[in-house]
C-alpha positions in Angstrom: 0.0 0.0 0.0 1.8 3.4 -1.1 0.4 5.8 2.0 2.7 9.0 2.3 4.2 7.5 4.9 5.6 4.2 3.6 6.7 6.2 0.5 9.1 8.5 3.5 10.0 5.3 4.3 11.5 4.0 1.1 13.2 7.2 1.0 14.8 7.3 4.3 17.4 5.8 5.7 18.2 2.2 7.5 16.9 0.7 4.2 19.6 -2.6 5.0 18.1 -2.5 8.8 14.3 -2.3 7.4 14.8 -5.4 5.1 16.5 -7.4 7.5 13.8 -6.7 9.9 11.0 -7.4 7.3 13.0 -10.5 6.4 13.0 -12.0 9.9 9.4 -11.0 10.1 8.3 -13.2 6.9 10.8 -15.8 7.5 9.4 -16.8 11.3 5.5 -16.5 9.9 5.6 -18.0 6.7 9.2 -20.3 6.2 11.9 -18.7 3.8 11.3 -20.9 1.2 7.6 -19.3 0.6 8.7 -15.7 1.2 9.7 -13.6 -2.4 12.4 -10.6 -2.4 9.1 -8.8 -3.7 7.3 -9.3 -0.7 10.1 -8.2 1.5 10.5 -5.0 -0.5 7.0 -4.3 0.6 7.0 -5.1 3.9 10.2 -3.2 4.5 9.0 -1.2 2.7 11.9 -0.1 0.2 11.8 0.0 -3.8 13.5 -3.2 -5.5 16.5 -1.0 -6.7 17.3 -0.4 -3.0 16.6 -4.5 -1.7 19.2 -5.7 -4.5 21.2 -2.8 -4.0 21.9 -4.1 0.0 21.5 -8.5 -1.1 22.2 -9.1 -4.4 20.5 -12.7 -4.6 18.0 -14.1 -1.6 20.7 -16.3 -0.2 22.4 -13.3 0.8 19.6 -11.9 2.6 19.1 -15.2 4.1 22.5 -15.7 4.9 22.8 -11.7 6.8 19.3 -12.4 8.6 20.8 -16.0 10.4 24.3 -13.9 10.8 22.3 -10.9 12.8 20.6 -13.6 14.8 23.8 -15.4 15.9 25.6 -12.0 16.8 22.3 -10.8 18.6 22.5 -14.4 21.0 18.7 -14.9 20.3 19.7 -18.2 19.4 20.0 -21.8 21.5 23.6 -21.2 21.6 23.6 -17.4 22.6 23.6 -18.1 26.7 26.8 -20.0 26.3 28.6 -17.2 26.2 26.8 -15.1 29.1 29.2 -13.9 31.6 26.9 -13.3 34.1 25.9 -16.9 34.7 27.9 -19.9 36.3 28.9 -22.7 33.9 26.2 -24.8 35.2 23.7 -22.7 34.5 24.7 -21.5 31.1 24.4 -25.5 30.1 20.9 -25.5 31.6 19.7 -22.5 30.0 20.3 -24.4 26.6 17.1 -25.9 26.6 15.0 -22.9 27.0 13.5 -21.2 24.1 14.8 -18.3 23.1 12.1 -16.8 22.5 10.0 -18.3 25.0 6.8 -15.9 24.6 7.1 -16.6 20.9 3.3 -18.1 19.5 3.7 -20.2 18.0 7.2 -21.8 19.0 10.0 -21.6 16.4 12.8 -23.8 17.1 16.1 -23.3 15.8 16.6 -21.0 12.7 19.7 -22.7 12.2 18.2 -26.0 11.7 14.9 -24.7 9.6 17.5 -22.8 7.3 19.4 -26.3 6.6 15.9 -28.1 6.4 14.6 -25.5 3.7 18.6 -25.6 1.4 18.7 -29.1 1.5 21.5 -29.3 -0.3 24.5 -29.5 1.7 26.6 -27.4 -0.6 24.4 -24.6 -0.9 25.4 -21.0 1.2 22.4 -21.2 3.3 23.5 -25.0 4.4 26.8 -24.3 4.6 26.4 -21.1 7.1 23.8 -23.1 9.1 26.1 -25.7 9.5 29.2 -23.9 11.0 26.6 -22.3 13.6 25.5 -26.1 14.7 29.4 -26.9 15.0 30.5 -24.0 16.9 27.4 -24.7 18.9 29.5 -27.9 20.1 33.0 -25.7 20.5 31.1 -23.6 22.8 30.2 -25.8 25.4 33.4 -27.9 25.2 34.8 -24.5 26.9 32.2 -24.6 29.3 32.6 -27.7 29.9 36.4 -27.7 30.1 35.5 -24.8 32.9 33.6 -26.9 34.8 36.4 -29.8 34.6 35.4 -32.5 32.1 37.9 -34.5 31.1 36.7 -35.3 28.3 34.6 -32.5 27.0 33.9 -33.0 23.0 31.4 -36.3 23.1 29.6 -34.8 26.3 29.3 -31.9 24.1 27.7 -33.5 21.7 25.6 -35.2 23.6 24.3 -32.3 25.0 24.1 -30.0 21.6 22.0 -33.1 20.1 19.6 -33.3 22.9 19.1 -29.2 22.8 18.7 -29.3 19.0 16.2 -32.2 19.1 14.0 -30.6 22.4 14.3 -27.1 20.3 12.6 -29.1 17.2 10.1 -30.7 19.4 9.4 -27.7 20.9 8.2 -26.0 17.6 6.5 -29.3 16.0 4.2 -29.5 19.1 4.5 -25.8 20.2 5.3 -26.7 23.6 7.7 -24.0 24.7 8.9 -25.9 27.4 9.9 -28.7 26.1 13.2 -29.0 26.5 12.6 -29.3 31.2 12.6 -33.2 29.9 16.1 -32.7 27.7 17.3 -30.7 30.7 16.7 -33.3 32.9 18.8 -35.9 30.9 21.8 -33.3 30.4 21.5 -33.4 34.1 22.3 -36.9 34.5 24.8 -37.0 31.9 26.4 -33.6 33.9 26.6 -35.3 37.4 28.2 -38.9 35.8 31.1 -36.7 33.6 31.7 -33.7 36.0 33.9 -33.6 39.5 32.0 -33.6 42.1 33.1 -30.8 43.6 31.9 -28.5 40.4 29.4 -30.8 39.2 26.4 -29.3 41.2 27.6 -26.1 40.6 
């Protein structure tokens, strides 16, 4: 709809921060795969000139929207590197949605990216898989701060149970979920930790 207002806004500035925020917008309600550059160009709203001007195909703007939400920490991985909370707690927090309040529940955009490039070769694919593996590489450091010996297989262990409660999370809509992954990683913390950090 051209209103005087949306046509200020295709002349103003932030034209990369409106698309990108269109983007997520269509992405989470309809799946990437169904949403057109057209229809972000409205929504943003900018002229096309401008939308290719900033992402010259659609796996570019695909790939910059998963990059902003990895560097934003709104992602499963994104309280592994929270200061402010003990080890511990920064593995627990791994099964909680981040975006808890979210209707309905979106699991991981990480994984949805990968589901919707299949091809393993493809940009999207690629990116989304280099975000799963450093998902692992971050909690074999917390894990090494808490004293496992032998950090890399717990960490997997634990990265595939918060990927698979985030994807039942979203199929069923449950956002909490992941209190029954939680409860595993517990178990599988207290048999691989010292016990004097592994109640910590």
């Amino acid at each position: 709809m051209n209103t005087p207002a949306a046509a200020s806004q295709r002349r103003g500035r932030g034209g990369r921060e409106r698309i990108l925020a269109a983007a997520a917008r269509l992405f989470a309600t309809q799946g990437i795969g169904a949403t057109g550059m057209e229809q972000v160009a409205e929504e943003a709203p900018v002229s096309k000139r401008t939308l290719y001007a900033h992402f010259r195909t659609k796996n570019d703007l695909v790939i910059a929207h998963l990059r902003g939400l990895a560097l934003s920490g709104a992602t499963l991985e994104g309280v592994l590197t929270r200061d402010d909370l003990p080890p511990r707690e920064r593995i627990r927090r791994l099964f909680d949605q981040p975006a808890a309040d979210a209707t309905p529940v979106r699991g991981c955009p990480f994984i949805d990216a990968a589901a919707e490039f299949p091809d393993p070769e493809s940009a999207v694919h690629s990116y989304a898989r280099e975000q799963k593996l450093r998902m692992v590489h971050l909690i074999v450091a917390v894990l090494t701060e808490l004293g496992c010996r032998e950090p890399l297989p717990l960490a997997e262990q634990l990265a595939t149970l918060a990927d698979g409660a985030a994807s039942r999370a979203m199929v069923l809509d449950e956002a909490d979920y992941g209190r029954h992954a939680r409860a595993a990683a517990e178990i599988l913390l207290d048999h691989a930790l010292p016990e004097e950090t592994g109640k910590a």
